[in-house]
PyMOL Python script that loads the backbone (N, CA, C, O; Angstrom):
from pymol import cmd

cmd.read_pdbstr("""\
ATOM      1  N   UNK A   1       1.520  11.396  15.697  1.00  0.00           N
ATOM      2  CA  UNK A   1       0.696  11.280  16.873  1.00  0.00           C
ATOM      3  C   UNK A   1       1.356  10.320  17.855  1.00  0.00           C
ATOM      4  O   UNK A   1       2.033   9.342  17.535  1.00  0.00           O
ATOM      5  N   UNK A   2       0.981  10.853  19.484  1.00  0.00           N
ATOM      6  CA  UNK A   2       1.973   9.799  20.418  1.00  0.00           C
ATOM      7  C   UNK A   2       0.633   8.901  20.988  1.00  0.00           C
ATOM      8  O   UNK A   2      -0.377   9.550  21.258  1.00  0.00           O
ATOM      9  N   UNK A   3       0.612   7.644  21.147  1.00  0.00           N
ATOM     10  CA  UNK A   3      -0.364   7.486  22.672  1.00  0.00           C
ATOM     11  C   UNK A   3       0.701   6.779  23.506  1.00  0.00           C
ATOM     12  O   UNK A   3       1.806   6.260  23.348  1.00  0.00           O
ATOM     13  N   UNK A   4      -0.307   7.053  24.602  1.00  0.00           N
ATOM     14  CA  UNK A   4       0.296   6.069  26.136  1.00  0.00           C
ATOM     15  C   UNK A   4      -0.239   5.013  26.256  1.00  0.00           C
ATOM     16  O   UNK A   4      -1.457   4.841  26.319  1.00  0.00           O
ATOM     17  N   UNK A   5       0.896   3.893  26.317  1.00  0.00           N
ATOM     18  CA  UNK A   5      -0.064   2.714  26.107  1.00  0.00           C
ATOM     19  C   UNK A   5       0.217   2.156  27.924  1.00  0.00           C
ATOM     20  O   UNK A   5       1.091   2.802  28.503  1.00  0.00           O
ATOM     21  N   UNK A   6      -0.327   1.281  28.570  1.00  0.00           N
ATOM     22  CA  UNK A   6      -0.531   1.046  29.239  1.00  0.00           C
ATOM     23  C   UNK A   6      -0.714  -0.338  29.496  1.00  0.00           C
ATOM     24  O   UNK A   6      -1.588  -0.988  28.922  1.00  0.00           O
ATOM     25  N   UNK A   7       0.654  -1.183  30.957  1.00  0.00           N
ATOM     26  CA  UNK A   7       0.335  -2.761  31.047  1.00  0.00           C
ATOM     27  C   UNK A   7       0.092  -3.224  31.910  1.00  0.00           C
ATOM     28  O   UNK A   7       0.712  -2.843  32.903  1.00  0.00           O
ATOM     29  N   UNK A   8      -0.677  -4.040  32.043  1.00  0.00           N
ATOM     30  CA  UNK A   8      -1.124  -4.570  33.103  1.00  0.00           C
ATOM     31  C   UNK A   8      -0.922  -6.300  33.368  1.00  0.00           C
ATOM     32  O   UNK A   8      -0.895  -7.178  32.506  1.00  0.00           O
ATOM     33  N   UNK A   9      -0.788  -6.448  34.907  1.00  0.00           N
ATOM     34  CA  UNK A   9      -0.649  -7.681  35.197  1.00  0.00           C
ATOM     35  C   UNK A   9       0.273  -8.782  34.725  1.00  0.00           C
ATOM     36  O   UNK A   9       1.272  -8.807  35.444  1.00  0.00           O
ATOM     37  N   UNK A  10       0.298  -9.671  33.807  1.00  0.00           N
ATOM     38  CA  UNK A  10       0.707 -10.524  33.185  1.00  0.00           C
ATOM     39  C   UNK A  10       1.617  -9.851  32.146  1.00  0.00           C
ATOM     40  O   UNK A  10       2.846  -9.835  32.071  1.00  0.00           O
ATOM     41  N   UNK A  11       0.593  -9.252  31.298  1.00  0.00           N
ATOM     42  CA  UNK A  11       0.875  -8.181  30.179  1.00  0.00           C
ATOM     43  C   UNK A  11       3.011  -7.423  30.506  1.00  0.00           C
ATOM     44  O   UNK A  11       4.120  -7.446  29.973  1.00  0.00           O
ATOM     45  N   UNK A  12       2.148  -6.788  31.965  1.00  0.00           N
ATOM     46  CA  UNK A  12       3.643  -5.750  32.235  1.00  0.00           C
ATOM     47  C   UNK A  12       4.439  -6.732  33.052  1.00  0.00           C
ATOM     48  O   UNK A  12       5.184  -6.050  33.756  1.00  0.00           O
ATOM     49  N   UNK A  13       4.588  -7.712  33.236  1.00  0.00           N
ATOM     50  CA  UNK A  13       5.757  -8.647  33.759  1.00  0.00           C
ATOM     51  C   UNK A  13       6.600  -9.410  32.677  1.00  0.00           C
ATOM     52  O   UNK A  13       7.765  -9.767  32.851  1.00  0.00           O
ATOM     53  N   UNK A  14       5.771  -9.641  31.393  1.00  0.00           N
ATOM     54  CA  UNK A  14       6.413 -10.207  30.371  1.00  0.00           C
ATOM     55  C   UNK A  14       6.925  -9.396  29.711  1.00  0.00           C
ATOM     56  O   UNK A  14       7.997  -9.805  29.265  1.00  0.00           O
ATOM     57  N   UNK A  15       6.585  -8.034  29.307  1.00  0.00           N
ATOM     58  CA  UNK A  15       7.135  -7.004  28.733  1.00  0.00           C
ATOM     59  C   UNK A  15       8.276  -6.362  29.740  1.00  0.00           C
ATOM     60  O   UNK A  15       9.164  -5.682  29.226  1.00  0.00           O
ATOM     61  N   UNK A  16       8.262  -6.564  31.131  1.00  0.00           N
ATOM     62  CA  UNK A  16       8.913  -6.123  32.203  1.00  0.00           C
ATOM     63  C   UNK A  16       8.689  -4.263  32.096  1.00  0.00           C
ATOM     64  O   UNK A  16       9.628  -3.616  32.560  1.00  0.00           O
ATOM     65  N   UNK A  17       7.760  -3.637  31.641  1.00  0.00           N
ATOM     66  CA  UNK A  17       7.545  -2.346  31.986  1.00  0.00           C
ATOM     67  C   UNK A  17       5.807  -2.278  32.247  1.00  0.00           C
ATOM     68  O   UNK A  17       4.887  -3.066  32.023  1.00  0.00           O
ATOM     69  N   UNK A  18       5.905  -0.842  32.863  1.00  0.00           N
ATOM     70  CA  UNK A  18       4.196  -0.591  33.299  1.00  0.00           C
ATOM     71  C   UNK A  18       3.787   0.397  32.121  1.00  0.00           C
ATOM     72  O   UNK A  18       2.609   0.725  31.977  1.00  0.00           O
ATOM     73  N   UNK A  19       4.794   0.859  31.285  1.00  0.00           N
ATOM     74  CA  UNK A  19       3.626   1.530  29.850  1.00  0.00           C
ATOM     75  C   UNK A  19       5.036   1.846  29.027  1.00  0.00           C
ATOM     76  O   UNK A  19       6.159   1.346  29.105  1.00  0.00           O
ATOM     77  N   UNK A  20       4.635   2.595  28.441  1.00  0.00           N
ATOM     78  CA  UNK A  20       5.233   3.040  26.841  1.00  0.00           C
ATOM     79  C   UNK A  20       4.975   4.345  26.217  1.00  0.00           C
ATOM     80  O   UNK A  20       3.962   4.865  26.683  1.00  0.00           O
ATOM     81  N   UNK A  21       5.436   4.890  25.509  1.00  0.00           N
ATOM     82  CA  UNK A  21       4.829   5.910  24.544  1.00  0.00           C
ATOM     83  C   UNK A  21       5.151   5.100  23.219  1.00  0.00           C
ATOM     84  O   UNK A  21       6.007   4.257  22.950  1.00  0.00           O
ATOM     85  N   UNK A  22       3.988   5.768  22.405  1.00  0.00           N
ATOM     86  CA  UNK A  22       4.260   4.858  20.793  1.00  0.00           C
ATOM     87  C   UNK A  22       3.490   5.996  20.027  1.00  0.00           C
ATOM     88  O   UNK A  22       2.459   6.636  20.237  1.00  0.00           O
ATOM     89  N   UNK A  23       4.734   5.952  18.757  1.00  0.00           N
ATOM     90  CA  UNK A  23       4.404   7.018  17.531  1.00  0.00           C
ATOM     91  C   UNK A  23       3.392   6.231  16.697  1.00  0.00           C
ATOM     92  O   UNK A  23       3.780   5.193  16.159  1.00  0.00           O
ATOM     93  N   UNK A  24       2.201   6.614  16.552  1.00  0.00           N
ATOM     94  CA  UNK A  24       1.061   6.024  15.418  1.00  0.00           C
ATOM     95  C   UNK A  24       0.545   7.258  14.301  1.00  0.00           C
ATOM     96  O   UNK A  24       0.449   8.459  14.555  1.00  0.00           O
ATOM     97  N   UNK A  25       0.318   6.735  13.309  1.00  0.00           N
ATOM     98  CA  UNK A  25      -0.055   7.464  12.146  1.00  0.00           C
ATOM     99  C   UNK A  25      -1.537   8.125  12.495  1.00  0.00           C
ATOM    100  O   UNK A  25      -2.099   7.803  13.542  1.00  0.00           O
ATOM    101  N   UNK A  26      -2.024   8.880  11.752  1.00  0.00           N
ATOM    102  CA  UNK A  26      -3.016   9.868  11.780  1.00  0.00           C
ATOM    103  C   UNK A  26      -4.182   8.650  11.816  1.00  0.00           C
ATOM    104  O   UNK A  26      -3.747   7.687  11.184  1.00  0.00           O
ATOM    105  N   UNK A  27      -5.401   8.416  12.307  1.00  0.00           N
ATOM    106  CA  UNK A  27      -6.531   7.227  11.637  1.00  0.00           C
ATOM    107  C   UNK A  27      -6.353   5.439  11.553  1.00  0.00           C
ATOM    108  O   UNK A  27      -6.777   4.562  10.800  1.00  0.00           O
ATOM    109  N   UNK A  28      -5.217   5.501  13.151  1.00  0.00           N
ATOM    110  CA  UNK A  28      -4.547   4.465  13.693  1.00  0.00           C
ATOM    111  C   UNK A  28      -6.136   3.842  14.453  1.00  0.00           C
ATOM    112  O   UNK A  28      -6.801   4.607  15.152  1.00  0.00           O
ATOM    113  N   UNK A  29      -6.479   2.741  14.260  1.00  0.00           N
ATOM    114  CA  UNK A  29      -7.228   2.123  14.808  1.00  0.00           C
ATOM    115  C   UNK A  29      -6.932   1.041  16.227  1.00  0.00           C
ATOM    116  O   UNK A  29      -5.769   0.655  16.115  1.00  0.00           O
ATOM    117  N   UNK A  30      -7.284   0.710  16.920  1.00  0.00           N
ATOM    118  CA  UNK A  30      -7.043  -0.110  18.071  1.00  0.00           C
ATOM    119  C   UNK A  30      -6.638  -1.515  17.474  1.00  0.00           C
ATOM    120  O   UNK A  30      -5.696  -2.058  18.049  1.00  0.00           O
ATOM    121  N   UNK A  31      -7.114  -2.082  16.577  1.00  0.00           N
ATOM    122  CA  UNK A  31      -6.735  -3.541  15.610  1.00  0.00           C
ATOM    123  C   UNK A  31      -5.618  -3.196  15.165  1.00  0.00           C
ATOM    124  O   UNK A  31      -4.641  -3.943  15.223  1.00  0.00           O
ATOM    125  N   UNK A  32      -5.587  -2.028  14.660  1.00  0.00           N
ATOM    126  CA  UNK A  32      -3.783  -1.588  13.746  1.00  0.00           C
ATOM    127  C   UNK A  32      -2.583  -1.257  14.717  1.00  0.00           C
ATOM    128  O   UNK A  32      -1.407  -1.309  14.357  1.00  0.00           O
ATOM    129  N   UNK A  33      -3.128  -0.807  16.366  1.00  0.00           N
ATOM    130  CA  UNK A  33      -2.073  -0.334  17.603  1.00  0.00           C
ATOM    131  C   UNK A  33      -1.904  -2.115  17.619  1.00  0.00           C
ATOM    132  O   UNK A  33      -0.985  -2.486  16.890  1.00  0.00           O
ATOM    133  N   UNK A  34      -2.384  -2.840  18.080  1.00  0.00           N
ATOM    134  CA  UNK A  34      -2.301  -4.041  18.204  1.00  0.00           C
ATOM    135  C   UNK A  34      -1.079  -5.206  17.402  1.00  0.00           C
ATOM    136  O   UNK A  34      -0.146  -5.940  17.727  1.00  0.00           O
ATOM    137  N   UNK A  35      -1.863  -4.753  16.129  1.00  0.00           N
ATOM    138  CA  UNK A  35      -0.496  -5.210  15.240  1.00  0.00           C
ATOM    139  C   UNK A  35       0.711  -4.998  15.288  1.00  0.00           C
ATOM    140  O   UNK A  35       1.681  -5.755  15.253  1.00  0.00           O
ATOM    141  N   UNK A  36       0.534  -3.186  15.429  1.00  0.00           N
ATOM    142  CA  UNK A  36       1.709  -2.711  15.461  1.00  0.00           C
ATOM    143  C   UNK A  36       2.678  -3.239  16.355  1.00  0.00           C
ATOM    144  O   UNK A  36       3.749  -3.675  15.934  1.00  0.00           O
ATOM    145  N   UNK A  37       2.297  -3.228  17.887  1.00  0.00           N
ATOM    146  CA  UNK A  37       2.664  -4.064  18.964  1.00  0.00           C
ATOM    147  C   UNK A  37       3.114  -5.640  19.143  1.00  0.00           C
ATOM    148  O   UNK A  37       3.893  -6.066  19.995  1.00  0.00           O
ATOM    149  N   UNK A  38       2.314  -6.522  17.958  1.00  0.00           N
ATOM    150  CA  UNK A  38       2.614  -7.859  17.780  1.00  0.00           C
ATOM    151  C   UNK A  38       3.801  -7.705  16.827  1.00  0.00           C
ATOM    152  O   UNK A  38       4.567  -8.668  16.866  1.00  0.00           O
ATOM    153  N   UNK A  39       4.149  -6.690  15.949  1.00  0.00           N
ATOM    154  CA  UNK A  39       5.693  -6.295  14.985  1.00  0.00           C
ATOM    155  C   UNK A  39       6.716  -5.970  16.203  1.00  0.00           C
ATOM    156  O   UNK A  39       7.808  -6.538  16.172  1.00  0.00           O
ATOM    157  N   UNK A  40       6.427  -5.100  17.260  1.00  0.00           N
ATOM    158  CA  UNK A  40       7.460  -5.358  18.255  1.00  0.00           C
ATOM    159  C   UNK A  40       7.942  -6.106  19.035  1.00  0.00           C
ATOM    160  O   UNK A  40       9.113  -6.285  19.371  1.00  0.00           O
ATOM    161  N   UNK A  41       6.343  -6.892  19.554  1.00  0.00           N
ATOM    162  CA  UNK A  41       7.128  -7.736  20.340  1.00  0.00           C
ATOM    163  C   UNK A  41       6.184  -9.366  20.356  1.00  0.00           C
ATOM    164  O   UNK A  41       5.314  -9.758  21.134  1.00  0.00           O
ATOM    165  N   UNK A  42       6.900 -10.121  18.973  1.00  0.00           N
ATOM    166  CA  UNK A  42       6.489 -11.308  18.609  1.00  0.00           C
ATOM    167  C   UNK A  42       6.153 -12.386  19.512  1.00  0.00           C
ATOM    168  O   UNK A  42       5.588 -13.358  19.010  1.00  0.00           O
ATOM    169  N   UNK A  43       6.390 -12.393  20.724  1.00  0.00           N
ATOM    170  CA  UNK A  43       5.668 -13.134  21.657  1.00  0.00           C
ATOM    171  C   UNK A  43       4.552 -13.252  22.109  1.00  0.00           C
ATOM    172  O   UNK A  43       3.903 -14.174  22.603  1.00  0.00           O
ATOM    173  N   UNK A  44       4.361 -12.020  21.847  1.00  0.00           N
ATOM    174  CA  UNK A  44       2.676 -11.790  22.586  1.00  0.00           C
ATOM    175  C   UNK A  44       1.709 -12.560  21.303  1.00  0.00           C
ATOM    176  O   UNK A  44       0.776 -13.293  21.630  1.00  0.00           O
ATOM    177  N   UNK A  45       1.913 -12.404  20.387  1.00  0.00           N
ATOM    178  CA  UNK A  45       1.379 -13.559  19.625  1.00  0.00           C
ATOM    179  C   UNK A  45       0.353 -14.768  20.332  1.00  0.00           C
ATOM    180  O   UNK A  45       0.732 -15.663  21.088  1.00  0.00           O
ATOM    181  N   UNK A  46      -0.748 -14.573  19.959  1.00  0.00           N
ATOM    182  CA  UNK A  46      -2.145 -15.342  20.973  1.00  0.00           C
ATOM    183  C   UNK A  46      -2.147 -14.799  22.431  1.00  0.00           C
ATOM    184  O   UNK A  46      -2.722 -15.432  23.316  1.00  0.00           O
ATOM    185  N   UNK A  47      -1.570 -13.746  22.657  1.00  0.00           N
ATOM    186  CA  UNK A  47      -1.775 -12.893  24.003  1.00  0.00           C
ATOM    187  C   UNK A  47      -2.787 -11.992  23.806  1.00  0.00           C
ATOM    188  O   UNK A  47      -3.855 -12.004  24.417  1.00  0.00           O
ATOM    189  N   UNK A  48      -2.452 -11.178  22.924  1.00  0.00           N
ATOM    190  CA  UNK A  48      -3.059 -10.203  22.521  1.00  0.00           C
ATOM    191  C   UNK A  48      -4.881 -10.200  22.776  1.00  0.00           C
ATOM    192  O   UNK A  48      -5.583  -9.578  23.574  1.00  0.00           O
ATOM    193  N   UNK A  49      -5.115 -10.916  22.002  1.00  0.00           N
ATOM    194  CA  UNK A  49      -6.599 -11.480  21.779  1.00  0.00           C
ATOM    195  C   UNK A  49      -7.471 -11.802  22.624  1.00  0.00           C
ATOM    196  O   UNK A  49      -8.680 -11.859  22.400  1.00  0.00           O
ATOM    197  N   UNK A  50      -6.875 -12.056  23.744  1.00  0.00           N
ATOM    198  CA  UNK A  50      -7.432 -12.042  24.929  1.00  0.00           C
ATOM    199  C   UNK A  50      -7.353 -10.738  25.975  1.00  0.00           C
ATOM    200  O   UNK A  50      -7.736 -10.711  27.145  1.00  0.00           O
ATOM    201  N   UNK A  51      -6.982 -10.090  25.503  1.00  0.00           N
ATOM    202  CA  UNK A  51      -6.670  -9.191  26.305  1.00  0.00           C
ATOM    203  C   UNK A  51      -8.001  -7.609  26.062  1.00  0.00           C
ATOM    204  O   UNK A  51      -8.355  -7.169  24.968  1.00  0.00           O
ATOM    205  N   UNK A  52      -8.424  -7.131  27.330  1.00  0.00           N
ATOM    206  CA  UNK A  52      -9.144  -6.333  26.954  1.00  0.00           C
ATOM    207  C   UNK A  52      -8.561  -4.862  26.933  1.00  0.00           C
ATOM    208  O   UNK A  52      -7.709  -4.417  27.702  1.00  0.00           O
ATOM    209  N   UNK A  53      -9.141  -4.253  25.981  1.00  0.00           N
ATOM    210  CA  UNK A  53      -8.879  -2.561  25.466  1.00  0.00           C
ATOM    211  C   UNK A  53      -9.204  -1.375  26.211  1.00  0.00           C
ATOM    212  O   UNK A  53     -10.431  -1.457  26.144  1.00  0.00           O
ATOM    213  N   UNK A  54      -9.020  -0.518  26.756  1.00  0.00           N
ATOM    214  CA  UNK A  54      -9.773   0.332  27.619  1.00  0.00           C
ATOM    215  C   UNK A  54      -8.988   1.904  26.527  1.00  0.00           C
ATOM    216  O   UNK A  54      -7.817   1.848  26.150  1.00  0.00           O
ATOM    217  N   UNK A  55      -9.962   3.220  26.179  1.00  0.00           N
ATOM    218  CA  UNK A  55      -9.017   4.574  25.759  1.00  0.00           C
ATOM    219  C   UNK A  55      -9.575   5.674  26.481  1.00  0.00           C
ATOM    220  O   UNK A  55     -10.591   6.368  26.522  1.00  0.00           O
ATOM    221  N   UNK A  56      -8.432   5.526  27.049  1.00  0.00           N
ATOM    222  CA  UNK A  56      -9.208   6.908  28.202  1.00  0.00           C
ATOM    223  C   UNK A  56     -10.156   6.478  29.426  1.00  0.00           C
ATOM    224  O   UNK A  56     -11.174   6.943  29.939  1.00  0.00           O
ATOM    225  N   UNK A  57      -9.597   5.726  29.573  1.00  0.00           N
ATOM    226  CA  UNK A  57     -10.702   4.805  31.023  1.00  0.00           C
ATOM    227  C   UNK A  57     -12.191   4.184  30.518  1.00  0.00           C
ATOM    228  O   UNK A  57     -12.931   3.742  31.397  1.00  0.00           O
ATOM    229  N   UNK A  58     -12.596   4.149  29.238  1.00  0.00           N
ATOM    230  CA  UNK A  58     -13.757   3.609  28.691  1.00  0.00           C
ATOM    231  C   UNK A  58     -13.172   2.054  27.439  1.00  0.00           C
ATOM    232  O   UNK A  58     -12.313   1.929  26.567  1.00  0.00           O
ATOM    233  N   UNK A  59     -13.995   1.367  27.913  1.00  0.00           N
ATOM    234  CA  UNK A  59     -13.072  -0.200  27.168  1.00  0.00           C
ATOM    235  C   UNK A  59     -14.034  -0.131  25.942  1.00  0.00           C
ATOM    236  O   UNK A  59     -15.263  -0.072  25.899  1.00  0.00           O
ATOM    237  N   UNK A  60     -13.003  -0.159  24.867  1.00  0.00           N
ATOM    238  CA  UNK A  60     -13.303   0.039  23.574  1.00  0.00           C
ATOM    239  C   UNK A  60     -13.472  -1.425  22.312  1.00  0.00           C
ATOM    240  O   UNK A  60     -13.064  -2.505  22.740  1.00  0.00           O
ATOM    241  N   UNK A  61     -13.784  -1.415  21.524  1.00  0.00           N
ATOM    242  CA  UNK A  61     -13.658  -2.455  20.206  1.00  0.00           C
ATOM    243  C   UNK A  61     -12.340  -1.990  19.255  1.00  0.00           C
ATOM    244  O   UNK A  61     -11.823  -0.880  19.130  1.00  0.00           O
ATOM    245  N   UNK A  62     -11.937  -3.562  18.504  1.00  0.00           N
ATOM    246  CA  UNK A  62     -10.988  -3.077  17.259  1.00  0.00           C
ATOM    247  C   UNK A  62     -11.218  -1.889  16.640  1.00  0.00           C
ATOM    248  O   UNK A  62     -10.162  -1.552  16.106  1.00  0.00           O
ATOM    249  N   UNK A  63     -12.093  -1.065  16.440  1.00  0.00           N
ATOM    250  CA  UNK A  63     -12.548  -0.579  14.976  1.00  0.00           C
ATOM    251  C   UNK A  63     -12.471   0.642  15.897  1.00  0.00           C
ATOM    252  O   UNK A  63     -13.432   1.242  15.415  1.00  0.00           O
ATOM    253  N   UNK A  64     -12.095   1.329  16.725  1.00  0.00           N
ATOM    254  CA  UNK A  64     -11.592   2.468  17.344  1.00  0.00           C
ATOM    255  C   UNK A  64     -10.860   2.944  17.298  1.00  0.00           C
ATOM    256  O   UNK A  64      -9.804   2.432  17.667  1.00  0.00           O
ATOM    257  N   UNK A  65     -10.902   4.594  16.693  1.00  0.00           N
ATOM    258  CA  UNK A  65      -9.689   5.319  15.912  1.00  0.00           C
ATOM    259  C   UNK A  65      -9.104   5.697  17.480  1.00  0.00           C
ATOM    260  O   UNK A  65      -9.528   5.644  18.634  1.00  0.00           O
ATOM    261  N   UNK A  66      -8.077   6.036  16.896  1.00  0.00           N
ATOM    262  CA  UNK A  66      -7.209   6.706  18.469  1.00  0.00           C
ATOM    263  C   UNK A  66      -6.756   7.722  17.840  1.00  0.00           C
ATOM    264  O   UNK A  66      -6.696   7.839  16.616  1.00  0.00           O
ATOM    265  N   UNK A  67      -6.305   8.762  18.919  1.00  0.00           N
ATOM    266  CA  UNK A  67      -6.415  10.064  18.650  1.00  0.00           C
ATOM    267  C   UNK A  67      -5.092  10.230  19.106  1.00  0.00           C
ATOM    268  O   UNK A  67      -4.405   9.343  19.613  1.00  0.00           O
ATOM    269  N   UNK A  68      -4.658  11.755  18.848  1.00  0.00           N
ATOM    270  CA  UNK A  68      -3.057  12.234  19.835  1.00  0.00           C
ATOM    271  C   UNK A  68      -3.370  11.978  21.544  1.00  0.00           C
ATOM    272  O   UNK A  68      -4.431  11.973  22.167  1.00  0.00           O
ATOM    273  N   UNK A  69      -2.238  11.816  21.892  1.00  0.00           N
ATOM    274  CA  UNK A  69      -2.481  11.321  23.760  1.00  0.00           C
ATOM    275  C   UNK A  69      -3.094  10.560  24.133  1.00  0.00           C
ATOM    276  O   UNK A  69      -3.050  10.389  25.351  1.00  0.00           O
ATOM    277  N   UNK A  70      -4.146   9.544  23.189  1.00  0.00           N
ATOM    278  CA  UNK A  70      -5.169   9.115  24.271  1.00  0.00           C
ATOM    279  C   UNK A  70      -3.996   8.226  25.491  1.00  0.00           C
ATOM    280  O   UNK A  70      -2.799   8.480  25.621  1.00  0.00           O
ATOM    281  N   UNK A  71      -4.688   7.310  26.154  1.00  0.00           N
ATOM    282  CA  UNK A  71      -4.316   6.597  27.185  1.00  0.00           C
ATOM    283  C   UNK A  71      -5.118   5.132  26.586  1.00  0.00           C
ATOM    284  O   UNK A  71      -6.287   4.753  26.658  1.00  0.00           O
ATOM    285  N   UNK A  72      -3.947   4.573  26.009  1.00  0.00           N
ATOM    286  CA  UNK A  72      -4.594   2.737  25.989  1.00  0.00           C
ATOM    287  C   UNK A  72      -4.346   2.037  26.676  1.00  0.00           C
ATOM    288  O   UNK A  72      -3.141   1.807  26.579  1.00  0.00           O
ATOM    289  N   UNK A  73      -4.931   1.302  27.641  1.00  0.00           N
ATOM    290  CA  UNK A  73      -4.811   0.120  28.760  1.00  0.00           C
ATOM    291  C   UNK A  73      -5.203  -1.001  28.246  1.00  0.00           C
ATOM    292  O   UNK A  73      -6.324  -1.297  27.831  1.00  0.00           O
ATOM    293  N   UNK A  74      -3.781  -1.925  28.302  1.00  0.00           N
ATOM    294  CA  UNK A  74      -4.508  -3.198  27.885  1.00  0.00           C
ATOM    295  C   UNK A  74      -4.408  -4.307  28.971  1.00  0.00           C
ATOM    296  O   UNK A  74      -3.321  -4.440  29.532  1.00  0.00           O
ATOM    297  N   UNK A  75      -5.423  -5.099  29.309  1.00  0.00           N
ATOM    298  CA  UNK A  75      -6.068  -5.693  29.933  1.00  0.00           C
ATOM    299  C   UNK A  75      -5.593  -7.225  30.381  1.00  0.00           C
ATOM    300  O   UNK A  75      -6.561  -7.691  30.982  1.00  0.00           O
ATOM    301  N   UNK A  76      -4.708  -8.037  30.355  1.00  0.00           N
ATOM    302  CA  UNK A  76      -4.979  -9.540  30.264  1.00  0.00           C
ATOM    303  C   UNK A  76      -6.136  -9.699  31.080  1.00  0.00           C
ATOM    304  O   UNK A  76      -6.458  -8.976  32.023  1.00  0.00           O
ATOM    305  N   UNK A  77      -7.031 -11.194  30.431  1.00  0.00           N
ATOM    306  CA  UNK A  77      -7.692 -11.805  31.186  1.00  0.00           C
ATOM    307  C   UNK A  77      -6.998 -12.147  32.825  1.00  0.00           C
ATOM    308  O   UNK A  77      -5.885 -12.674  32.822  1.00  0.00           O
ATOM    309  N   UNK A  78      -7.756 -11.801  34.398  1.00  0.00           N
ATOM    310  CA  UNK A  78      -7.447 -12.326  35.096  1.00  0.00           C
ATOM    311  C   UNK A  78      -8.469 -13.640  35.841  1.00  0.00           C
ATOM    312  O   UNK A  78      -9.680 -13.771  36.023  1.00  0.00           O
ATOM    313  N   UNK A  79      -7.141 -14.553  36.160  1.00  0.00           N
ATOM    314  CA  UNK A  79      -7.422 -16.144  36.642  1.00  0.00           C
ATOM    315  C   UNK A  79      -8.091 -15.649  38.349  1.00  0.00           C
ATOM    316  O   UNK A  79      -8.172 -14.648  39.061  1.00  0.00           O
ATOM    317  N   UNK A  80      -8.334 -16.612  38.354  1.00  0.00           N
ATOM    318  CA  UNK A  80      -8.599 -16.605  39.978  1.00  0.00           C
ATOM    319  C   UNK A  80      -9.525 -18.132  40.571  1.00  0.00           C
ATOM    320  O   UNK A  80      -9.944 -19.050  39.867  1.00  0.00           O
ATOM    321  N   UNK A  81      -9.583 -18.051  41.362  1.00  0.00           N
ATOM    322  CA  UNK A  81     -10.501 -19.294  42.251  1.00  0.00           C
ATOM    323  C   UNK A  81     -10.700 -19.148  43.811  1.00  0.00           C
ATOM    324  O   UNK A  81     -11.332 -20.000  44.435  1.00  0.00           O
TER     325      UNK A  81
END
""", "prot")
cmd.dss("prot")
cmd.show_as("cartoon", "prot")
cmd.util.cbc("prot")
cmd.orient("prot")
């Protein structure tokens, strides 16, 4: 199974791209895409966690299976004043 993952803000300047495709197993959960993502790229380490989930334009919890294609957007918190 492929999804599109999707970065935003903070997120896609540190990674220096605006998305990805990523191969996930059949009954891949949003907590397990996550991990998977903290095995690639060990920095994001305490990034992650703050960051909000969206699949398919609806913002989701850990415990959300993902399917073939969806579209994951992940979120950093944004600052402002």
């Amino acid at each position: 199974m492929k999804v599109k993952v999707l970065y935003f803000a903070s997120l896609k300047s540190k990674l220096n791209k605006s998305y990805e495709d990523i191969e996930i197993e059949k009954d891949t959960t949003v907590q397990a895409l996550k991990t998977l993502l903290l095995k690639k790229y060990p920095d994001l380490k305490g990034f992650l966690e703050n960051c909000m989930i969206a699949v398919n334009e609806s913002y989701v919890d850990d415990n959300t299976l993902l399917k073939d294609n969806d579209t994951v957007a992940i979120i950093p918190p944004v600052g402002g004043g």
